[in-house]
VOGU-3710 file (C-alpha; in Angstrom, 3 decimals, decimal comma):
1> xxxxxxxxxx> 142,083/47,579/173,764  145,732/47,254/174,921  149,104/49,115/173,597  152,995/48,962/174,604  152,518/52,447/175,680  152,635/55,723/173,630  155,875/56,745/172,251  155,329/60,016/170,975  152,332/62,267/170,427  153,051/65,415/168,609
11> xxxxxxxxxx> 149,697/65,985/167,418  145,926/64,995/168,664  142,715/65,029/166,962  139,595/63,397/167,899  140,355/59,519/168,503  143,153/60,332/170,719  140,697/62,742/172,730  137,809/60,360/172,797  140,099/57,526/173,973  141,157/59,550/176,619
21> xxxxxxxxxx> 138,012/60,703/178,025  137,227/56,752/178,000  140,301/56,420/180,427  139,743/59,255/182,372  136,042/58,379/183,120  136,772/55,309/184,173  139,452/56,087/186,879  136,808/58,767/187,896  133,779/56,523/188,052  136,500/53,917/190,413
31> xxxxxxxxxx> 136,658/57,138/192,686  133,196/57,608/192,958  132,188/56,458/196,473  134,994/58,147/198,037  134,270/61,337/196,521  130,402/61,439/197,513  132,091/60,403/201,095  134,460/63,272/201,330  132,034/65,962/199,631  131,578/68,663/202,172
41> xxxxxxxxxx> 131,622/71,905/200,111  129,468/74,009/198,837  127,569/71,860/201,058  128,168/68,107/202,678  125,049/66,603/200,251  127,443/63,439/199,665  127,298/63,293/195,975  129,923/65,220/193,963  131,466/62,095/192,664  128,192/60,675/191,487
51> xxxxxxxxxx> 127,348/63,602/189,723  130,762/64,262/188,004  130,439/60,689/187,253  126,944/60,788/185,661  128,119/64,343/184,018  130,796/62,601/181,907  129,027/59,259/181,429  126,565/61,138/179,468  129,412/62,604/177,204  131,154/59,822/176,405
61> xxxxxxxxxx> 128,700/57,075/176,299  128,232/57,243/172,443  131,280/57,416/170,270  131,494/61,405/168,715  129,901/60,826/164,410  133,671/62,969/163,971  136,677/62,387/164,357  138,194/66,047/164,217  139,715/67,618/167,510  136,702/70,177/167,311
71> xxxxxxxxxx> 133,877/68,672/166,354  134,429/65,522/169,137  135,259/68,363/171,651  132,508/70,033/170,469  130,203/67,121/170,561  131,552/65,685/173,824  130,890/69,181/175,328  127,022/69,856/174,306  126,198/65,980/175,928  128,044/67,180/178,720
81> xxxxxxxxxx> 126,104/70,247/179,483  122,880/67,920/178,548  123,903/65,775/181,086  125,780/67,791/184,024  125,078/67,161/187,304  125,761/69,186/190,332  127,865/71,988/191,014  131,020/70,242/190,152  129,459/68,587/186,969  128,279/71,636/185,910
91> xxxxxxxxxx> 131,578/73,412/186,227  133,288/70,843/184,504  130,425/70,834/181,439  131,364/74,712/181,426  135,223/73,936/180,944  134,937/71,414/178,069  132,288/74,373/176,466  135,107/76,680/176,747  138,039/74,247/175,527  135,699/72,978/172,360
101> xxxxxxxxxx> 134,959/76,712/171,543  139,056/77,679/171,969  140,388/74,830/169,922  139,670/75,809/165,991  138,847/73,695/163,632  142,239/72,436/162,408  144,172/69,267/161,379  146,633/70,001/163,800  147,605/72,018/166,814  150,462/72,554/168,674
111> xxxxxxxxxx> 150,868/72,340/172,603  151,478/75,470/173,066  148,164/76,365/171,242  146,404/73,384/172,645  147,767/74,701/176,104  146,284/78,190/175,202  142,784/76,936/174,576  142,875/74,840/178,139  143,980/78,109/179,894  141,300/80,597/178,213
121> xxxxxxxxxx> 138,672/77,639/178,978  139,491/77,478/182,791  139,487/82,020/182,844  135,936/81,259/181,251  134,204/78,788/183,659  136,059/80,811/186,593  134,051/84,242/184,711  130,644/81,632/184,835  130,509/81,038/188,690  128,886/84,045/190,290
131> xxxxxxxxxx> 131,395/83,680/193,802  134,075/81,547/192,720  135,794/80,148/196,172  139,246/79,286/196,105  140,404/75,798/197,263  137,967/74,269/194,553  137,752/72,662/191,136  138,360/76,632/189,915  141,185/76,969/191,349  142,352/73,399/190,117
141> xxxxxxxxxx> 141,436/73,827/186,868  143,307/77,178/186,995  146,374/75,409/188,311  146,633/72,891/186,424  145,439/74,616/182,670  148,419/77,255/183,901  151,186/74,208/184,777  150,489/73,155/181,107  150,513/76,199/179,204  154,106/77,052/181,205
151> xxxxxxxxxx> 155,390/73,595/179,983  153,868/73,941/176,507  156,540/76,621/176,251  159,375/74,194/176,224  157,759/70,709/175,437  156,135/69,747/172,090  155,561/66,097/172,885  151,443/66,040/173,796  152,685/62,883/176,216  155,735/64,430/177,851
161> xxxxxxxxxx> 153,563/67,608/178,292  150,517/65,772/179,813  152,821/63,647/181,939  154,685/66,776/182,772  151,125/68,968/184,349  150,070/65,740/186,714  152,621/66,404/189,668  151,972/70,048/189,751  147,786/68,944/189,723  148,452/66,369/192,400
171> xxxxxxxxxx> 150,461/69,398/194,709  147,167/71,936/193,975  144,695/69,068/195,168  146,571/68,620/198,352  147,142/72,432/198,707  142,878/72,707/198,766  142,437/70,800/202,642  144,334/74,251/203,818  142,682/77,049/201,651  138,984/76,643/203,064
181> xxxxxxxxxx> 137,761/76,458/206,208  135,253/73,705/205,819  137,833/71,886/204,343  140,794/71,925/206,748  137,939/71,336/209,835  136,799/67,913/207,958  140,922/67,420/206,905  139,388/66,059/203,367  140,286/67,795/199,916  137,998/69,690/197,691
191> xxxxxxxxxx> 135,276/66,536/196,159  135,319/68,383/193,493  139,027/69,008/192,545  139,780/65,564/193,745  137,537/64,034/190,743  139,446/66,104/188,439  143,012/65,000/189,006  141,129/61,355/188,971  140,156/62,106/185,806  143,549/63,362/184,407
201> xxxxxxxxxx> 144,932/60,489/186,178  143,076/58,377/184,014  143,811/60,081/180,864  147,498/60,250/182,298  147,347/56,247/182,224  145,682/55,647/179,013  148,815/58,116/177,420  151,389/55,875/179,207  150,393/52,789/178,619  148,844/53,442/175,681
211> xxxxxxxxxx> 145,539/50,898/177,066  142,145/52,277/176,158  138,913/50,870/178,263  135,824/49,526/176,573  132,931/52,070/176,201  130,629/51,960/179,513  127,675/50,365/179,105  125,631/52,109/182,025  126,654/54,061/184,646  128,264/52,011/187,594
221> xxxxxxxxxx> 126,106/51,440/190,946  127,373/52,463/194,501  126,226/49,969/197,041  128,350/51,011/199,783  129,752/54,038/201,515  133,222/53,832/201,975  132,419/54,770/205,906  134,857/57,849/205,576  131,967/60,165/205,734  132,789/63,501/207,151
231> xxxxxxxxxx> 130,015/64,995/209,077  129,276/68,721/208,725  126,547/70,455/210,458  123,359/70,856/208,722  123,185/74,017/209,414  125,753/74,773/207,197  123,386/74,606/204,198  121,718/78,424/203,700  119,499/77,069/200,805  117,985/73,968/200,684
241> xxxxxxxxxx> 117,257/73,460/196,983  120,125/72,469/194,065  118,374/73,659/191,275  119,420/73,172/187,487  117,469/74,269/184,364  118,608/73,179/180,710  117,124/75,960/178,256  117,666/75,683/174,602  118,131/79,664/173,846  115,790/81,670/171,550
251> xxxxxxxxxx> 117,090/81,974/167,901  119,070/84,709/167,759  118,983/85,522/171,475  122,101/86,763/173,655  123,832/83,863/175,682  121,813/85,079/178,831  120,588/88,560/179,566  121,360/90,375/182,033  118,524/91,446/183,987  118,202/87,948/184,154
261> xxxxxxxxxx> 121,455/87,306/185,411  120,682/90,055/188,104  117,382/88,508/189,233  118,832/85,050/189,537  121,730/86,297/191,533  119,216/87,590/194,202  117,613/83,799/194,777  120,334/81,928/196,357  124,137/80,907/196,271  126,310/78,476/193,996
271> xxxxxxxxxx> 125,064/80,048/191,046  126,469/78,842/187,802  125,576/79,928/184,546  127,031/77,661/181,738  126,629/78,689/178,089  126,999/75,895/175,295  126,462/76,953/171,706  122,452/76,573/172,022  121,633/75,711/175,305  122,406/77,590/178,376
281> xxxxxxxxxx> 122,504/75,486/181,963  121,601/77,311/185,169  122,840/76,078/188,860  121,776/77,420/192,065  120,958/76,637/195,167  117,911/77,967/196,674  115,038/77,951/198,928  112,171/78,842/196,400  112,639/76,594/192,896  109,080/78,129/191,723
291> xxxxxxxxxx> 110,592/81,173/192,077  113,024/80,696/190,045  111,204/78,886/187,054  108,696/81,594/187,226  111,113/84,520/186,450  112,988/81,975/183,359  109,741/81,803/181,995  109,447/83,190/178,334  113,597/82,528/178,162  113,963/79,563/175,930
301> xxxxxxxxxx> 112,297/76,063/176,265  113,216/74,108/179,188  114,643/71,343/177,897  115,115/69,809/181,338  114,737/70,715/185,262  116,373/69,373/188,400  116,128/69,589/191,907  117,936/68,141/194,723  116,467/68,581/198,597  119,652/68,979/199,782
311> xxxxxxxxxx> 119,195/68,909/203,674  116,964/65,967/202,822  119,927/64,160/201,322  122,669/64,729/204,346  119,902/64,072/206,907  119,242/60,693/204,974  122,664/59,972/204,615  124,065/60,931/208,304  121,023/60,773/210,334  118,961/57,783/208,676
321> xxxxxxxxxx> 115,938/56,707/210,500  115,985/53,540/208,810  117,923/51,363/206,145  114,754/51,217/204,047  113,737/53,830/201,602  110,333/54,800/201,537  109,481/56,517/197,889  106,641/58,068/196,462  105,465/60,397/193,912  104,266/63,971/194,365
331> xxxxxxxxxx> 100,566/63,194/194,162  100,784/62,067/197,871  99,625/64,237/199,894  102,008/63,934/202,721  103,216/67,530/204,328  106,830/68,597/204,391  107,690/68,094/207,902  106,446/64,838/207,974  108,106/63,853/204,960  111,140/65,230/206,245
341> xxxxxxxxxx> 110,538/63,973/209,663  110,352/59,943/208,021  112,900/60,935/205,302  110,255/60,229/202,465  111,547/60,605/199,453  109,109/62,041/196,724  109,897/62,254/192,983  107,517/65,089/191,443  105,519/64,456/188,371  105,370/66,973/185,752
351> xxxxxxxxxx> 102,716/69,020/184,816  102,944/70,827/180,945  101,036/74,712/180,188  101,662/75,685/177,182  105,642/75,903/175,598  106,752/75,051/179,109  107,335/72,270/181,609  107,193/71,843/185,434  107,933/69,821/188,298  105,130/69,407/190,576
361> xxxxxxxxxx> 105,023/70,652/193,393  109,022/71,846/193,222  109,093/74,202/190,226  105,828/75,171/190,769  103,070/75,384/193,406  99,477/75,710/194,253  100,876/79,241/194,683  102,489/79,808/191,681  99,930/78,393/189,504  96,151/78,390/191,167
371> xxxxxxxxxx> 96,003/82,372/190,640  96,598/82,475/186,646  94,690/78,934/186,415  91,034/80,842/185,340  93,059/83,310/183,129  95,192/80,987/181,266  93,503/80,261/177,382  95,710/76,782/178,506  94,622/74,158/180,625  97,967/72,267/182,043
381> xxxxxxxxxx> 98,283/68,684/181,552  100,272/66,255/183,629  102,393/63,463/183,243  104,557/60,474/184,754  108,124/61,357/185,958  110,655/61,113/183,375  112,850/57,706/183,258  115,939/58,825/183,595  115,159/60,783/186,798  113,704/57,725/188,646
391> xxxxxxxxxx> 116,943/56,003/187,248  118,692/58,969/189,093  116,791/58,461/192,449  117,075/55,014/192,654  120,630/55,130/192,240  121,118/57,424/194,877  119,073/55,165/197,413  120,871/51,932/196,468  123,981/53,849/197,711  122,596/54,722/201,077
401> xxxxxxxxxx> 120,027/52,219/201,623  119,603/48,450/201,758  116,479/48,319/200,312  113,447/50,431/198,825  109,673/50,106/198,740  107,950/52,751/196,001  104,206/53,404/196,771  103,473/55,060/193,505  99,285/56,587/192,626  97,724/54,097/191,836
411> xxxxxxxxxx> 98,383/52,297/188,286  94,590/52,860/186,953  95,445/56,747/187,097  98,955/56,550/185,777  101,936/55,511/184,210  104,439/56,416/187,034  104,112/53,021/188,458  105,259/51,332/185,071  108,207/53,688/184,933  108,746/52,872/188,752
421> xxxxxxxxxx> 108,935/49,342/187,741  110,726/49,581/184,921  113,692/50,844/186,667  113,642/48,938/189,420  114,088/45,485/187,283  117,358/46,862/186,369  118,647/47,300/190,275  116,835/43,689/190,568  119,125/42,798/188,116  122,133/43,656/190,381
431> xxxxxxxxxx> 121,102/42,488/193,963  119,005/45,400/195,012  115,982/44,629/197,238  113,259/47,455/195,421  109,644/46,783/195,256  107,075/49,163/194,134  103,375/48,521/195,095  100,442/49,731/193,218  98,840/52,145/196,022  95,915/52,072/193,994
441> xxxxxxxxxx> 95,315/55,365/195,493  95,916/59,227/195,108  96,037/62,485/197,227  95,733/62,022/201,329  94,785/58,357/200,806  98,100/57,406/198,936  99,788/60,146/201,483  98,977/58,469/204,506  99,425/55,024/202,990  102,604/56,079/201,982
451> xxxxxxxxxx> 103,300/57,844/205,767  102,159/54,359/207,476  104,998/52,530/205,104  107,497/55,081/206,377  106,459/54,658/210,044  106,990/51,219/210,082  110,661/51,454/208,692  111,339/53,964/211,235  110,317/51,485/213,780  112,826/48,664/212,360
461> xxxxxxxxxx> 109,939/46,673/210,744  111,900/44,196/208,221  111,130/44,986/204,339  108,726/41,962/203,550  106,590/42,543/206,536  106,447/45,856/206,055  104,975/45,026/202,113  102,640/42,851/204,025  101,030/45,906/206,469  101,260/48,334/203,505
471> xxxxxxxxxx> 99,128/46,067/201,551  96,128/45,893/204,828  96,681/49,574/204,898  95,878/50,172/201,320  92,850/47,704/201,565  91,178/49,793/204,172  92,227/53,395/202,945  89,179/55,512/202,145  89,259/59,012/199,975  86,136/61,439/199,121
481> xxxxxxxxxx> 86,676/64,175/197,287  83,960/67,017/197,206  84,594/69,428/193,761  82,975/72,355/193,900  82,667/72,739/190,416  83,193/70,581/187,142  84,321/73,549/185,229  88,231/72,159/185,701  87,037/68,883/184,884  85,848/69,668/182,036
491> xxxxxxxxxx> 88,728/71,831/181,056  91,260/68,758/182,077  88,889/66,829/179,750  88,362/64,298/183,066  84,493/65,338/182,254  82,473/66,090/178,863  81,617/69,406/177,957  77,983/67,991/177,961  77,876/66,552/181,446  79,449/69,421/183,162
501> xxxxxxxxxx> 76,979/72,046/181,481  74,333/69,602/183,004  75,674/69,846/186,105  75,879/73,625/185,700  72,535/74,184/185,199  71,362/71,856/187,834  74,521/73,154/189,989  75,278/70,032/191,248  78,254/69,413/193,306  79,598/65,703/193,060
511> xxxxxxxxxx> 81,807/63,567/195,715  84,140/61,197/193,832  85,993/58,593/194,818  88,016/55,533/194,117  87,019/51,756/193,431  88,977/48,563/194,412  91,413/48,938/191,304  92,018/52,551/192,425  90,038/54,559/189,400  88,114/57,244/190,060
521> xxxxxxxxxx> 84,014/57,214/190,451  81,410/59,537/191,027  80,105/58,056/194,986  77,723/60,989/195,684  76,332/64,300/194,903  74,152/67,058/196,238  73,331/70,728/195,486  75,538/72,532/197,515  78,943/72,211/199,286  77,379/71,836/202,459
531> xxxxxxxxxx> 75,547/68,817/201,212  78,675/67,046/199,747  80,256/67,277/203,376  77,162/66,268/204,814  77,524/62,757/203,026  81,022/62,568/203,672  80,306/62,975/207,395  77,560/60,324/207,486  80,326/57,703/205,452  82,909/58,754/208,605
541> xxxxxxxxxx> 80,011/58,338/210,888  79,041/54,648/209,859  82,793/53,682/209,684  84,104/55,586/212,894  85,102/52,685/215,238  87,610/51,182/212,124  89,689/54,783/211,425  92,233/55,270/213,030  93,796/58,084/210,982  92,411/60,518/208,914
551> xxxxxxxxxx> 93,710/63,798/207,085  92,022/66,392/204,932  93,212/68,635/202,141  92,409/70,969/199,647  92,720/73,165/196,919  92,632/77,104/197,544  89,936/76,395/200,082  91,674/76,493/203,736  88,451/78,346/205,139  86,452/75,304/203,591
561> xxxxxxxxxx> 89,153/72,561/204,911  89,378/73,953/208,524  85,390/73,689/208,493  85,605/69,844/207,667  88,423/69,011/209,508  86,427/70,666/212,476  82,823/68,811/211,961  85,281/65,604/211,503  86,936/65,745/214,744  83,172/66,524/216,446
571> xxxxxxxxxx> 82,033/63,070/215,073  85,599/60,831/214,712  86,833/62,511/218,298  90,425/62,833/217,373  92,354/65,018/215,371  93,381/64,816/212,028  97,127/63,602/211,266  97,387/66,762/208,919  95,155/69,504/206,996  97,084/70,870/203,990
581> xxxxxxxxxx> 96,583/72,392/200,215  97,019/69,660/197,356  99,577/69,484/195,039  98,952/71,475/191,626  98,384/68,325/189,675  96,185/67,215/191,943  94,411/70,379/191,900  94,119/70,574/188,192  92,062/67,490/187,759  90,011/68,367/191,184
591> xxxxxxxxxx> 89,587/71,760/190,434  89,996/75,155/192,805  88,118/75,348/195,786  87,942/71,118/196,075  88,080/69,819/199,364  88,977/66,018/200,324  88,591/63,334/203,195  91,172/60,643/203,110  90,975/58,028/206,190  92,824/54,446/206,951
//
């Protein structure tokens, strides 16, 4: 929609704010490659303007149901802290929170009371960070919210007034390269603060000119740094983890107690607590995400869960080892320094017990869930990763990456490679080379599929060939599971409650593997462990001259693994690639004390 410009605004209700939002987002979302490129603080993870970005697409995307100052504030403010992203997305989500809870519910108000409500809304997301650094979006915000409530004192024009605050904003931006250290050594400007004046630049523009942009229709694609990136030393980052947790609060409960507050402080840095008017959002970064879930648990109902490997990210961004993203799921088995090592990317599935929700592997571990697994009255179930966070991946990668290959489990077992494929039409849609490839595999099979992929992009292998070796590889990969007992099969409901009492009684101990299409099958059995590793050794025997690498893994049964991986190296003669514990979702449907053979 176009205007000659805005005359005079001596009042503002909903429309006006909406409108302006629309302009501000989309000067922000122009910024957004530049901002990722310049983010080096809290830590250089390159993506402070896609999360701000994402953060404010998700509150204005949908036009507010009203049209009063408070309730689209009010609106606009809960979708923001649904959607807030980051450090600097969350601290924005906290500032509109505070703004839409100062500004009453009135026909009218004046600037010097609108200026009021901005002012006690930046004191109240400063009062939410737990170390608030200045030469950041706080101190910004705290600028800027003061430059208008000064003005307010002498203007009553909304225009004149907004207008007015921009040149004092633009001075605090520049005045951040000199106020922290890691700042002034890269000679950028806070990421952070510099999306914010983009943002009232926007809205600045819209007021002017009185133009208002069309609502977004999805949130815009990056497909190329701007090759300003600033380089800051790993090293730099104390805790690897960004770690976000969306809790709707307990009826009646206090915003967020604190012993809680207390025990979260302990875990990390950055951390952020950001109280809507039901939901309370939780940033940190940290080196133990289980950790952290574990001690929220019982405080609300996670509504969502996030988190961001952040050394992974820089390493990927400044230190690729290849233009070609290699992407897989949690149910790999593929261990963390080899992941890191190929720059793997794995998205976790999630695994439900009771009221609450997990990420595999991230928010909770063989650790953190194997010991209260027999207790539990609950058996956890699993499912696919959600949509939107494969979305959220695979827009990352097509802004640091010319193309991706996704070597999902295999497609019999679940429905991560539909949602895999489902989001990658869309980037087909706009150029982006993605493939996913039913593995048609699971644990240390699909692991060192998935590790063979990564190799060869490492190496410089172009995309299609590399589809063409991953394909051969998946062909000849070979799993055997021995399961010590079908009492967690039975619980998972993988096994009837009839068939697992016969085995009981007969105390038979099974071998499964996996056919051609990738679903699972009983191969073998015996009565005792020992037996089960016996047949496993004779299949390894028969087939030795064609592996040529092999791994085994387990479930809270190292002694067990160290014993196979031993007899396996006697009769292969080489060493495995890795011996490691299985994820917990793997682990549920194997059961405790399950130990696996996986070769190619």
């Amino acid at each position: 929609m176009t205007g000659s410009g805005i005359k005079e605004l001596r009042s503002i209700n909903g429309t006006v704010v909406y409108n302006s939002f629309l302009s501000g987002y989309e000067k922000l979302a122009a910024e957004r490659v530049h901002l990722d490129a310049i983010n080096v603080f809290p830590v250089p993870d390159g993506d402070t303007g896609s999360n701000m970005v994402s953060t404010l697409y998700t509150a204005i995307r949908e036009p507010p149901s009203s049209h009063s100052l408070s309730g689209t504030l009010g609106q606009i403010a809960d979708r923001a802290l649904s959607g807030a992203r980051g450090n600097s997305g969350i601290i924005l989500a906290q500032f509109l929170n505070g703004l839409a809870e100062a500004c009453p519910d009135e026909a009218a108000m004046s600037t010097i009371e609108f200026a009021e409500a901005l002012k006690k809304a930046a004191a109240g997301t400063r009062n939410a960070v737990e170390n608030p650094r200045e030469g950041t979006l706080i101190t910004l915000l705290d600028v800027w919210t003061g430059e208008m409530y000064r003005l307010s004192h002498a203007i009553g024009d909304f225009k004149d007034l907004f207008l007015g605050s921009m040149e004092r904003a633009r001075e605090a931006l520049a005045e951040t390269r000199d106020m922290l250290e890691e700042l002034r050594s890269a000679r950028v400007v806070d990421a952070g603060a510099s999306g914010f004046v983009s943002f009232l630049e926007g809205i600045a523009l819209m007021i002017a000119s009185g133009v208002v942009p069309s609502r977004p229709e999805a949130e815009p694609m990056a497909f190329e740094s701007t090759g300003d990136e600033h380089v800051v030393s790993p090293e730099n980052i104390a805790h690897r983890y960004c770690t976000e947790a969306l809790i709707r609060r307990p009826a009646g409960g206090e915003a967020f107690p604190e012993h809680l507050h207390e025990a979260l402080k302990e875990m990390g840095d950055s951390l952020i607590i950001s109280n809507g008017r039901e939901r309370t959002r939780i940033h940190i970064h940290t080196n133990d995400p289980s950790a952290l879930f574990l001690t929220l648990r019982g405080y609300g109902k996670k509504e969502e869960q996030k988190v961001d490997d952040m050394k992974h990210q820089y390493n990927c961004v400044h230190r690729p080892v290849s233009r070609i993203a290699v992407v897989t799921d949690s149910i790999a088995d593929i261990p963390g320094d080899l992941a890191d090592q190929y720059q793997i990317h794995v998205i976790p599935q999630k695994i439900r017990w009771g009221e609450d929700e997990y990420l595999d592997r991230v928010t909770i571990t063989s650790r953190t869930m194997l010991p209260y697994l027999d207790a539990s009255p609950d058996y956890p179930g699993s499912s696919a990763p959600d949509p939107a966070r494969v979305n959220q991946v695979f827009s990352w990668l097509s802004s640091h990456y010319d193309s991706v290959i996704a070597v999902p489990v295999a497609k019999a077992q679940s429905a991560t490679w539909q949602v895999m494929s489902s989001a990658a039409r869309e980037f087909k849609k706009r150029g982006f080379t993605i493939d996913v490839v039913d593995s048609r595999l699971n644990s240390a099979a699909q692991g060192l599929a998935v590790l063979s992929a990564a190799r060869d992009a490492a190496e410089g292998i172009p995309h299609d060939e590399i589809l063409k070796r991953l394909e051969k590889t998946i062909e000849n990969a070979k799993i055997y599971v021995s399961v010590a007992t079908f009492k967690y099969m039975v619980r998972g409901g993988r096994v009837s409650a009839l068939k697992g009492l016969i085995a009981a009684l007969t105390r038979l101990k099974p071998v499964v593997s996996l056919d051609a299409a990738g679903k699972g099958v009983a191969w073998g059995a015996s009565f005792s462990a020992d037996g089960s590793a016996a047949k496993i050794l004779k299949e390894a025997k028969t087939s030795k001259s064609g592996i040529r690498r092999w791994a085994v893994v387990h479930a809270a049964a190292p002694e067990r693994a160290a014993d196979m991986a031993e007899k396996m190296s006697s009769v292969l003669g080489t060493e495995p690639e890795y011996v490691m514990e299985i994820s917990p979702i793997v682990a549920l449907h194997a059961g405790i004390g399950a130990v696996a053979v996986a070769w190619i």
